[in-house]
C-alpha positions in Angstrom: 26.9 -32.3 12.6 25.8 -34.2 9.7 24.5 -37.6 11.3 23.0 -35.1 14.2 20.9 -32.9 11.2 20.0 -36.6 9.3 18.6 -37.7 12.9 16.2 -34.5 12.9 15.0 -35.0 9.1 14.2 -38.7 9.6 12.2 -37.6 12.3 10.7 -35.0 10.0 10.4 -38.0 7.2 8.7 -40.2 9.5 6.1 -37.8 11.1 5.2 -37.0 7.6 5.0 -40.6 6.5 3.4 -41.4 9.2 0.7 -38.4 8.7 0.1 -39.1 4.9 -0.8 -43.0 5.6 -3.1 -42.1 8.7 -4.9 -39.6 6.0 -4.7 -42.3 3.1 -2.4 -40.1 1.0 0.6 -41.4 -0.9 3.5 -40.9 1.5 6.4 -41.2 -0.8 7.7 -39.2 -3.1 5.7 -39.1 -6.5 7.0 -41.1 -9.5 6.9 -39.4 -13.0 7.3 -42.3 -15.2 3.5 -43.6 -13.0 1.8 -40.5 -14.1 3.5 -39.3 -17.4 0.7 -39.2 -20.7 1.4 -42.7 -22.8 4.5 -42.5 -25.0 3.7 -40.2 -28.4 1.4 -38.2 -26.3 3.7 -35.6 -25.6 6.7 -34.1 -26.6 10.3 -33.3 -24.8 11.8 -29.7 -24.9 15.4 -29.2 -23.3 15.3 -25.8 -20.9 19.1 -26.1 -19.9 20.4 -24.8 -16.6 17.7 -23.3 -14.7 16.9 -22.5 -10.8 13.8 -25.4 -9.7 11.9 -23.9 -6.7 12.5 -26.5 -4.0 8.9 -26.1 -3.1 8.1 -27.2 -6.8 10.3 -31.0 -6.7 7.5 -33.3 -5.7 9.4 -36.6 -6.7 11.8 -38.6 -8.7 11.6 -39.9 -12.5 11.9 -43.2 -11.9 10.6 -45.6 -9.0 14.0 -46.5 -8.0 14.5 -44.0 -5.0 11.4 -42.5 -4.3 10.8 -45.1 -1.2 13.9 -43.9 0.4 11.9 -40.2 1.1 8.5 -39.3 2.9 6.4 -37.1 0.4 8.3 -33.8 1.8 11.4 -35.2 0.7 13.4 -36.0 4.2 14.6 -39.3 4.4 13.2 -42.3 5.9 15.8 -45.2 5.7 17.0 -46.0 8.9 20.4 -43.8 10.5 22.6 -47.0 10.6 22.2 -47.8 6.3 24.7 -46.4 3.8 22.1 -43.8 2.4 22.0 -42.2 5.8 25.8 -42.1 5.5 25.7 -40.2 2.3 23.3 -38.0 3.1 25.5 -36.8 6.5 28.6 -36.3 4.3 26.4 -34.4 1.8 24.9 -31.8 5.0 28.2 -31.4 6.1 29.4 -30.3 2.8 26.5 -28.0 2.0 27.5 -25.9 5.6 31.2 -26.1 4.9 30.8 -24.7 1.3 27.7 -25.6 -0.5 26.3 -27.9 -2.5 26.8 -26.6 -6.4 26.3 -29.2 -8.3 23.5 -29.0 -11.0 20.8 -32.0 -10.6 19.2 -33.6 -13.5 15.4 -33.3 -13.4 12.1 -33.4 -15.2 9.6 -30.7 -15.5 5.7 -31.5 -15.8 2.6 -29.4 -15.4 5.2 -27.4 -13.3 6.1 -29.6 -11.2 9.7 -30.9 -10.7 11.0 -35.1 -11.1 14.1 -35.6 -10.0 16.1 -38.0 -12.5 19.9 -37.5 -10.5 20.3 -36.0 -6.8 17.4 -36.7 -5.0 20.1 -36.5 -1.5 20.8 -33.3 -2.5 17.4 -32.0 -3.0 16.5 -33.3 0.4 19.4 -31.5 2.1 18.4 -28.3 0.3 15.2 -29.3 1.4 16.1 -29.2 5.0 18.3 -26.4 5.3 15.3 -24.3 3.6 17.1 -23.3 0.4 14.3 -21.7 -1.7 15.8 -23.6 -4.9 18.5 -25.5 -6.6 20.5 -25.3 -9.9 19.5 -28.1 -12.4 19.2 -29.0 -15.8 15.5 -29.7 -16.9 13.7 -31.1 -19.4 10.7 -30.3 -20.1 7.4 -32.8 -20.8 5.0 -31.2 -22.9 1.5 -32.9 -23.3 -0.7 -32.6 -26.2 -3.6 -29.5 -25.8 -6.4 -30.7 -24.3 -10.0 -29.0 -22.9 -9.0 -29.5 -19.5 -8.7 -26.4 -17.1 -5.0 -27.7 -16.1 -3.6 -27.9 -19.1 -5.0 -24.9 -20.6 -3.5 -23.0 -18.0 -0.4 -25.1 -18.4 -0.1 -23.7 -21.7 -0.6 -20.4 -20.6 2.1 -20.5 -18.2 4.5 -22.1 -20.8 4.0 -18.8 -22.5 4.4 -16.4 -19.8 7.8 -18.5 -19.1 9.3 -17.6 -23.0 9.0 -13.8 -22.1 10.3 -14.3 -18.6 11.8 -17.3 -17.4 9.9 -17.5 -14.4 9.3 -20.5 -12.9 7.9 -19.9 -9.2 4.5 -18.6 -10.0 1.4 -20.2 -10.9 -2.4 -19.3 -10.4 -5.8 -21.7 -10.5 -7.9 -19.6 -13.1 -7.5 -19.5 -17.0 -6.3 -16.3 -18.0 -4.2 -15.0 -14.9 -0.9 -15.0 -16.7 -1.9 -13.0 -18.9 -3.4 -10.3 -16.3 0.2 -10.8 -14.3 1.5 -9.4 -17.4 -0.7 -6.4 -18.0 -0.4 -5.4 -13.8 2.9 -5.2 -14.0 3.0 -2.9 -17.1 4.4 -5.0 -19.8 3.0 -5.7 -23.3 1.1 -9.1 -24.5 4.5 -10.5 -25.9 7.2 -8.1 -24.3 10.2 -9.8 -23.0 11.2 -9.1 -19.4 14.4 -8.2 -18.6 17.5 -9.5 -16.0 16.8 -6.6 -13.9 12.9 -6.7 -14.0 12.8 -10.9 -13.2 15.1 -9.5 -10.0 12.4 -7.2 -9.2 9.7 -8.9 -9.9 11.1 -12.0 -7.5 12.0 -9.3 -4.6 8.3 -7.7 -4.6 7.0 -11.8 -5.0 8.6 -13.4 -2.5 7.9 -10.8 -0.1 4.1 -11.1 -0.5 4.5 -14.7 -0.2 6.3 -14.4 3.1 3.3 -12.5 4.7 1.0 -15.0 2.7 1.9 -17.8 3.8 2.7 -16.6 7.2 -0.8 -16.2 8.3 -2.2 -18.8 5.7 -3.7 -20.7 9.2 -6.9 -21.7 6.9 -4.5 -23.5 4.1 -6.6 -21.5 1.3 -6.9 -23.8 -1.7 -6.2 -20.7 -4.0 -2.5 -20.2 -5.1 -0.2 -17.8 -3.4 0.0 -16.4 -6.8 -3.8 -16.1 -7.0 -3.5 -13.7 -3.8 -0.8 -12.1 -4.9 -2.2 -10.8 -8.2 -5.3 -10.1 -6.0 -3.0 -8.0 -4.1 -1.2 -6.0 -7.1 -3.8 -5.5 -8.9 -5.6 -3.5 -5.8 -2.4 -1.8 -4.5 -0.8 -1.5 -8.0 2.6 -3.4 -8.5 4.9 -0.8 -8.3 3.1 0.5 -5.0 3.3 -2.9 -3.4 7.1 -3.1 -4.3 7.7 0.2 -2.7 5.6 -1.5 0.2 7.9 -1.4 4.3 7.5 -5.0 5.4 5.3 -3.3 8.0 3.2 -2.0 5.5 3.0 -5.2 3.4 2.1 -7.2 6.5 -0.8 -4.6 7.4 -2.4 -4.6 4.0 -2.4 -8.6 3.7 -4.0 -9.0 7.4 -7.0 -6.7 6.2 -6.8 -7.7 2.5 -7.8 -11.4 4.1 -11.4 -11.7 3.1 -10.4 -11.1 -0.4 -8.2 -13.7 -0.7 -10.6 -16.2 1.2 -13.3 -15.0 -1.5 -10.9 -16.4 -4.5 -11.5 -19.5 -2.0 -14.7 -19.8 -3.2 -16.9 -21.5 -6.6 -19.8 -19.6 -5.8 -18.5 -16.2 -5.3 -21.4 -13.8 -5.6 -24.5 -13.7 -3.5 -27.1 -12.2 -6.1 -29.7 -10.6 -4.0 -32.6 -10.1 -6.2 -35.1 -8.1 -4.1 -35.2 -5.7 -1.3 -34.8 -7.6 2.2 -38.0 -8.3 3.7 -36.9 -9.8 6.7 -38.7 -8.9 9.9 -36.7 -6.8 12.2 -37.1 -7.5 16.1 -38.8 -5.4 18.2 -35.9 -3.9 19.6 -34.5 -3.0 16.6 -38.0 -1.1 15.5 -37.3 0.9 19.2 -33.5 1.7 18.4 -32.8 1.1 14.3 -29.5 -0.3 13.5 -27.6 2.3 11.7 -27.2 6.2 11.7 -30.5 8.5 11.7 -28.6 11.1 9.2 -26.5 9.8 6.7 -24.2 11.6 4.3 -23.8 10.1 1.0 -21.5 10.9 -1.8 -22.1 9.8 -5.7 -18.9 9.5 -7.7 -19.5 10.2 -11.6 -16.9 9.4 -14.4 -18.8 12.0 -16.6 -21.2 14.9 -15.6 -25.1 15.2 -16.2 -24.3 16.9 -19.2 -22.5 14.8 -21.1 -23.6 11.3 -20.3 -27.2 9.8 -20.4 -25.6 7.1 -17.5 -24.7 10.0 -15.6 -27.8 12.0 -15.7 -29.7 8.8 -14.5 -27.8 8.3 -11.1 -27.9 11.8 -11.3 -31.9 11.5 -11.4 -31.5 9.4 -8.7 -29.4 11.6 -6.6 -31.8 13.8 -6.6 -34.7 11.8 -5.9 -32.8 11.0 -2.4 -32.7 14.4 -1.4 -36.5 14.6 -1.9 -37.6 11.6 -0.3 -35.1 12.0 2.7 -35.2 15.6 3.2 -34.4 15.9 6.5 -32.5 12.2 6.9 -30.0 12.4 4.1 -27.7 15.2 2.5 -25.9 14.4 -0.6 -22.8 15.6 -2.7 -21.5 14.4 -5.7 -18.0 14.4 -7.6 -18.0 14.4 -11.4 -15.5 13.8 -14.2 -13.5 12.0 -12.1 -10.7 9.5 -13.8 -9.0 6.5 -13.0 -6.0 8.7 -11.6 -8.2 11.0 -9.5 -11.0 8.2 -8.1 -8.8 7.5 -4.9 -8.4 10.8 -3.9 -12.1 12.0 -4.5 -13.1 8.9 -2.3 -11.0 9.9 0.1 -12.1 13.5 0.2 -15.7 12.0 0.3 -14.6 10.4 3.4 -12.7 13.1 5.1 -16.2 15.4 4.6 -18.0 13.2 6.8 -19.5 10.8 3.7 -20.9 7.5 5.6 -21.8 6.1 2.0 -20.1 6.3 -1.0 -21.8 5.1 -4.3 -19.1 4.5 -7.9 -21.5 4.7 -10.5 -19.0 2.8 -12.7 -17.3 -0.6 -12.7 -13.8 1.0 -13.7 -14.2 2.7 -10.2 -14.3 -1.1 -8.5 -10.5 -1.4 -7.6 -10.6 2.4 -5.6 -13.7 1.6 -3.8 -12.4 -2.1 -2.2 -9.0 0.0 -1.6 -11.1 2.7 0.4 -13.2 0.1 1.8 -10.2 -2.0 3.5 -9.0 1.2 4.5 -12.3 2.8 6.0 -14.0 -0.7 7.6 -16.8 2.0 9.1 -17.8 3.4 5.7 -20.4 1.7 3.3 -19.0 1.2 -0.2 -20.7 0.4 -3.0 -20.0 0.1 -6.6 -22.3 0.0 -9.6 -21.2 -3.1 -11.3 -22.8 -6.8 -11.8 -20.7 -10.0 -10.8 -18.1 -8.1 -9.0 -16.2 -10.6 -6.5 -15.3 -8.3 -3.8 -16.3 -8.8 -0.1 -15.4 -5.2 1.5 -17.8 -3.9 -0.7 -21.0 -4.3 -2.1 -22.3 -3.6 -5.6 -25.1 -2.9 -7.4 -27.1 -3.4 -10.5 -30.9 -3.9 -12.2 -31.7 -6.5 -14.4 -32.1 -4.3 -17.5 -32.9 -8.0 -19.6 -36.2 -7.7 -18.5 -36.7 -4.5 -19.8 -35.5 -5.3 -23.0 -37.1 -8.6 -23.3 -40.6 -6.2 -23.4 -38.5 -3.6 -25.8 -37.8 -6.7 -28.0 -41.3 -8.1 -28.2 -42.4 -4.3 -29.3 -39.7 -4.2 -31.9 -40.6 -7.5 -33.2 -44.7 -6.1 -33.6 -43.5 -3.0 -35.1 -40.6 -3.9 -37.6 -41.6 -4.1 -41.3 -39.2 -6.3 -42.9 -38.3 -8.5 -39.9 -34.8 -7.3 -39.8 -34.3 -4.9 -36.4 -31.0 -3.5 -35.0 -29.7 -3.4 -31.9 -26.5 -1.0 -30.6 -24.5 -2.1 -27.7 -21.9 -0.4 -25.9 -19.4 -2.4 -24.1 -19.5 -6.2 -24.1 -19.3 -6.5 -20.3 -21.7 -8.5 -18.2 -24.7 -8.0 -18.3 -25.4 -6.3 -21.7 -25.1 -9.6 -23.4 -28.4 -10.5 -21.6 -29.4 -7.7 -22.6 -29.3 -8.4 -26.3 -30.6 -11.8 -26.2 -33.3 -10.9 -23.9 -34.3 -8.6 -26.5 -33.5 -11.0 -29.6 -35.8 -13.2 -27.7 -38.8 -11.0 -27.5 -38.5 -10.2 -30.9 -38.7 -13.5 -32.2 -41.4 -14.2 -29.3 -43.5 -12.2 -31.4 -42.3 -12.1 -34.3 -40.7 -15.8 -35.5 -38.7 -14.5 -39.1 -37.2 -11.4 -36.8 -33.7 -11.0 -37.1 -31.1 -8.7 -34.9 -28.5 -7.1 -36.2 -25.9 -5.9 -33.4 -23.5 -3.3 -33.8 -21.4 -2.2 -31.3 -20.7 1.3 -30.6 -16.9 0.4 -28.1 -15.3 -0.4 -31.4 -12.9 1.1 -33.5 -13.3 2.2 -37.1 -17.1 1.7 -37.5 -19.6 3.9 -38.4 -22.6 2.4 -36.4 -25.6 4.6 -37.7 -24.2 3.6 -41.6 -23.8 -0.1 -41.0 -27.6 -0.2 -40.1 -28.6 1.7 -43.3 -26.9 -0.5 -45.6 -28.5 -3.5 -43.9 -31.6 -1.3 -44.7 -33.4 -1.8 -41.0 -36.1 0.9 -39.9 -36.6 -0.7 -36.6 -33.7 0.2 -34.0 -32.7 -0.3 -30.3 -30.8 2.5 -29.4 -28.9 4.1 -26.5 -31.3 3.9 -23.1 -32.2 7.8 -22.7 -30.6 10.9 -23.7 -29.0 13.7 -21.9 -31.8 17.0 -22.0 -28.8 19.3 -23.4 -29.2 16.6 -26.9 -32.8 16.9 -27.6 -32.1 13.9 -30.0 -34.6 11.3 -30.5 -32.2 8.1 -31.0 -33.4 6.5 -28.8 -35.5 3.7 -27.0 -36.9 1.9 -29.8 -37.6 3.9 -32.7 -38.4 3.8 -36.4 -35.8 4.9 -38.7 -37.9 6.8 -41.9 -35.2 8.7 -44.6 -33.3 9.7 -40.9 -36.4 11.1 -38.8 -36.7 8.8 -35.3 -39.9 8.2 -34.2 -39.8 6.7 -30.7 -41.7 3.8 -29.9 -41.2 3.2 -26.5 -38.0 3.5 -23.9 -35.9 1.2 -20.8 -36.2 3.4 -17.9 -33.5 3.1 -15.2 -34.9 4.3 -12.0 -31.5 4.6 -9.6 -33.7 6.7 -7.4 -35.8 3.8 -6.7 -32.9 1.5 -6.4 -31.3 4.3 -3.8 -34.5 5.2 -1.7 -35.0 1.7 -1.2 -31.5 0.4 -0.1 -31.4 3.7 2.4 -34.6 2.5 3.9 -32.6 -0.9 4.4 -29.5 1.0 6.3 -31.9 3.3 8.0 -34.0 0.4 9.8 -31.7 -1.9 9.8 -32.4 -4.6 7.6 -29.2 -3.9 6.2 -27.2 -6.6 8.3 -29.6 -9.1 7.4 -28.0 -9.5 3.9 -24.9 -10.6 5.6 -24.7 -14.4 6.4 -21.6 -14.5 8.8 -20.7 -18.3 7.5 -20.4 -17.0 3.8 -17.8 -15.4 2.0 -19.7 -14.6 -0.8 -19.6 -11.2 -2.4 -23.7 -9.5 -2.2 -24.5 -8.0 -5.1 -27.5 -5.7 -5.3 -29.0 -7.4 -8.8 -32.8 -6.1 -8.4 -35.5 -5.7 -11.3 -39.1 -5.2 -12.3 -40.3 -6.0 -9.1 -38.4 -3.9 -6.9 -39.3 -0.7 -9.4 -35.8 -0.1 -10.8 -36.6 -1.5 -14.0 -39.4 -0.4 -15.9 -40.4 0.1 -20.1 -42.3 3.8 -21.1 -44.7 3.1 -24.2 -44.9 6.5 -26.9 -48.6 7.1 -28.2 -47.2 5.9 -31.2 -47.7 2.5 -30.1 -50.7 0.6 -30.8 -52.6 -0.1 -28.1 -52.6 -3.9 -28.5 -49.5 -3.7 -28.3 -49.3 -1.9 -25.5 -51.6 -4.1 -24.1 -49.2 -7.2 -24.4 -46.0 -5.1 -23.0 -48.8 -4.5 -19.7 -49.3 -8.6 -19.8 -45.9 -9.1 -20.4 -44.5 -6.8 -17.5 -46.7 -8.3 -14.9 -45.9 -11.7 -15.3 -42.1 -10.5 -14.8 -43.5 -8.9 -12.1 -44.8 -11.6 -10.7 -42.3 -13.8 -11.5 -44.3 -16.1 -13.3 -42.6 -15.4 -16.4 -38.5 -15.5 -17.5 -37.4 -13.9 -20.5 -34.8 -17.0 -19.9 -37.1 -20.2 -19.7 -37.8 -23.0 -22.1 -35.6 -23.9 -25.0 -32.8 -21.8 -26.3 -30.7 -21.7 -28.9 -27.2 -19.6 -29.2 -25.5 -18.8 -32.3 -23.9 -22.3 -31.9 -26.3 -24.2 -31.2 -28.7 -25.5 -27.9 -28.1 -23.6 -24.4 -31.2 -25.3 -22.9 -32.9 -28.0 -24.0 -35.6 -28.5 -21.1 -38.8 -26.6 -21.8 -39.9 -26.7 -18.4 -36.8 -24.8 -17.3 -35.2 -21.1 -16.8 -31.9 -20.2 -16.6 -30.6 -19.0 -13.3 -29.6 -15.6 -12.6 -25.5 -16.0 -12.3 -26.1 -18.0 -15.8 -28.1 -15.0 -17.2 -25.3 -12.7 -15.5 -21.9 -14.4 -17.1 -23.6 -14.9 -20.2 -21.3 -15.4 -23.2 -23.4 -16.2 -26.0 -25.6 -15.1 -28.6 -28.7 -15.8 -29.0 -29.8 -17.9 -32.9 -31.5 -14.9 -34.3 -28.6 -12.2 -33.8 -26.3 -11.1 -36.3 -23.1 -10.3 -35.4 -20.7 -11.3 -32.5 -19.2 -10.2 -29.2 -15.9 -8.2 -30.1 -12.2 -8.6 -29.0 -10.4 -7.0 -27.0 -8.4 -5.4 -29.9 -11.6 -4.7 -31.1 -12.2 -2.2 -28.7 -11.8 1.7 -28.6 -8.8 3.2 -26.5 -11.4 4.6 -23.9 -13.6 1.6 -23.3 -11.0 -0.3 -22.4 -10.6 0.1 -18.5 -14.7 -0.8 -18.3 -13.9 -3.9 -20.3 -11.0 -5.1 -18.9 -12.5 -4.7 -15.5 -16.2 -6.5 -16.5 -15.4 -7.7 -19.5 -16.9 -11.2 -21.2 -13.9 -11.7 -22.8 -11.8 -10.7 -20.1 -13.9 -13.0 -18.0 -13.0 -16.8 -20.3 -9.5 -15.5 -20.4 
């Protein structure tokens, strides 16, 4: 029994030793005390007793026995030495009654070094024992910049609140959204029962994982897993049959071969033009009438976002009269998005458009679920593949709204109110700081925010004493205000300036044009995994800036100029030097910067005064639009 089983893992040892040094990889076990930071570089903190994941013991402390072991820890010395002895009596053991004895090992980067019972790891290894009882200590290195150990110390905090060693992910910040899917607090402790749970529900998923992980994905099975959870919800995946779980990872697939990927987003930035063939002209790819369904977290009524997809609801049925019918859901929540997307669905709806980014989760749920139904959610930067999003470069807009505020302010000081600090409306705000100071070199921006708590935004900008303000886009018809656009602020009478127009009809006419002959397929490059998102501008019509007769006409003259070199694309808002709050973004005067730098922006431009707030920051409500497209969110 024992020297039989030692036979069959030096055969294992030497096929992988054998593999490793055909492939120029190291192919024994790793040696701690070769790759440990120099002595006073790091620190030693005792962990005690704890359960190593076998998969995570990757060597030995100290050179001495790492050459008897290939890399996957099964032995290579020959059947006929003493160690081969050992080992035998030690397999023999672990079937008659187990092998209990603690180890002594070494934790780093978590990853495990054995210091005493390197035989017995490999016979744990080889029976398949998912880990083994040891004492640890742990090597802590000093912070540094670098991706790793950032996330190193990430996990080191996760591991204080739950003593959970088996999990670990390849982006900053994923800890800390583990903890916030699964419903605990920032700092909350996890208890016995819950570390059970949460180990059932995780080694579950990793058993589908890595049961049809054919491609060797070079993301983490935690990666996927969070993936997973925070689509399905954790609770949901928990209460998952194996069947179920096994379903739901085949077709969640694509998503997890998208975290695969750098360059995750495929930022179309025009209407396709591609030329159809002839065939297709005789017999359109695609469905003559099409059924589409608009899902609104507000109503018309109550939100000026709203009331522009709204606008451009509308503006479907009129252009498409006889093509395209249209329904739409409104105040729909977080709770109740699933079920109206599925009622949309169930009625016969062949597209569904979430006019929100909150909404993203539901639609990619919908959209695994219903492969046949087109999907779309209004969002920038979203990295989902089963579903494709949708946005307009408002920058440009407010590059021209900038350049007008900066002609028209009279003490150089203008305001500018933001919403949510989500991507997107930071380029929004530079683009206008940077027409401002286009025109106008002494302009200064002062941003206020209108997501955060315990601020009065309208008397922050009157004790800062600026009469030249950026305001919410457009207005609801029920308000009759005049707050907004740009406007000038005299003892609390608005008087508009000019306006960013939003034209979703535009943006919808034009992308049912691309369904309806076809050229909708032509955006999909079957060798890419990259999510498409819909990112279109000036020149596509979606975008555009309304001038008030209250505007001079020379100045409405250079906002004409101005727009058609956008138009053209001779001009970027973006291009030459610029300067952030910190210092120089761009140094080259003969560049621009590209659209997914002008989309994850996270800085502020020289001439703004203020900054982009925290999480805690934030109001109750804007949280679920943050958290989801969130700048912050975003860096971890």
């Amino acid at each position: 029994m024992g020297y039989s089983d030692y036979t069959k893992a030096y055969k294992l040892g030497k096929k992988d030793y054998q593999y490793r040094m055909l492939h120029g990889l190291l192919p024994t076990l790793e040696v701690l005390d070769d790759i440990i930071p120099t002595k006073g570089t790091f620190s030693e903190v005792p962990l005690g007793l704890v359960q190593i994941p076998t998969e995570q013991i990757v060597g030995t402390k100290t050179n001495g026995r790492s050459n008897a072991f290939a890399a996957n820890f099964m032995p290579i010395l020959r059947e006929t030495s003493e160690f081969a002895s050992k080992w035998a009596k030690l397999s023999t053991s672990h079937e008659n009654e187990g092998i209990r004895e603690p180890i002594k090992a070494y934790e780093y980067m978590n990853k495990f070094y054995v210091l005493e019972g390197n035989k017995r790891v490999s016979v744990m290894k080889y029976y398949g024992a998912v880990s083994v009882p040891g004492t640890v200590i742990r090597i802590v290195p000093k912070r540094t910049d670098e991706k790793e150990n950032k996330i190193y110390f990430e996990f080191m905090d996760f591991y204080e609140l739950t003593n959970i060693n088996y999990i670990w992910f390849s982006e900053e910040g994923s800890f800390k959204k583990l903890q916030e899917v699964v419903g605990k607090g920032p700092d909350e402790v996890w208890s016995q029962d819950e570390r059970l749970e949460f180990s059932s529900v995780y080694r579950r998923f990793m058993a589908e994982y890595t049961a049809r992980d054919k491609e060797k994905l070079s993301v983490t099975v935690g990666d996927a897993f969070l993936a997973f959870i925070t689509l399905y919800g954790y609770e949901e995946t928990g209460q998952m049959t194996t069947k179920e779980l096994k379903e739901l990872v085949a077709k969640s697939w694509e998503e997890f071969s998208l975290l695969d990927e750098d360059e995750d987003v495929d930022l179309k930035m025009d209407p396709n033009k591609e030329k159809k063939p002839l065939i297709n002209l005789l017999l359109p790819f695609g469905i003559s009438n099409l059924k589409v369904a608009f899902i609104y977290e507000k109503t018309p009524g109550s939100s000026a976002w709203t009331y522009a997809h709204e606008l451009g609801r509308l503006h479907l049925e009129q252009t498409f009269p006889d093509e395209v019918s249209t329904v739409y859901y409104e105040n729909v929540t977080l709770d109740n998005v699933e079920e109206c997307i599925e009622g949309a669905i169930k009625d016969g709806c062949n597209i569904i458009f979430t006019t929100t980014p909150s909404f993203v989760q539901a639609s990619v749920k919908a959209a695994i679920a219903n492969p046949d139904v087109r999907i779309l959610n209004c969002s920038v930067n979203t990295s989902h593949r089963y579903i494709r999003t949708y946005y307009a470069r408002m920058h440009e807009a407010k590059f021209l709204m900038g350049a007008i505020a900066g002609a028209m302010a009279g003490n150089d000081r203008l305001a500018y109110i933001a919403d949510y600090p989500i991507y997107g409306s930071i380029a929004n705000i530079n683009a206008f700081a940077l027409g401002a100071k286009m025109i106008n070199p002494r302009a200064e921006v002062y941003l206020e925010w209108t997501a955060k708590k315990d601020v009065d935004v309208m008397e922050s900008i009157l004790e800062k004493h600026v009469d030249c303000i950026s305001g919410k886009d457009m207005v609801i018809p029920e308000e009759a205000s005049r707050f907004f656009g740009i406007y000038h602020l005299d003892r609390g009478v608005a008087r508009n300036l000019a306006m960013p127009l939003w034209h979703w009809g535009k943006f919808y006419e034009q992308l049912i044009r691309t369904i309806m002959d076809g050229t909708w397929k032509y955006d999909d490059d079957p060798s890419s995994k990259k999510a498409i998102n819909y990112w279109w501008g000036m020149s596509a019509g979606v975008i555009d800036v309304v001038c008030s007769q209250n505007l001079p006409i020379g100045t409405k003259r250079l906002v004409e100029l101005l727009k058609d070199r956008i138009v053209t694309g001779t001009f970027n808002p973006f291009s030459g030097v610029l300067y952030s709050q910190e210092g120089v973004v761009q140094d080259d005067p003969a560049t621009s910067l590209t659209p997914e730098e002008i989309v994850t922006m996270d800085w502020l431009a020289e001439n703004v005064i203020g900054s982009i707030p925290r999480e805690e920051e934030l109001k109750e409500q804007s949280k679920p639009v943050v958290l989801q497209q969130g700048i912050e969110n975003k860096k971890g």
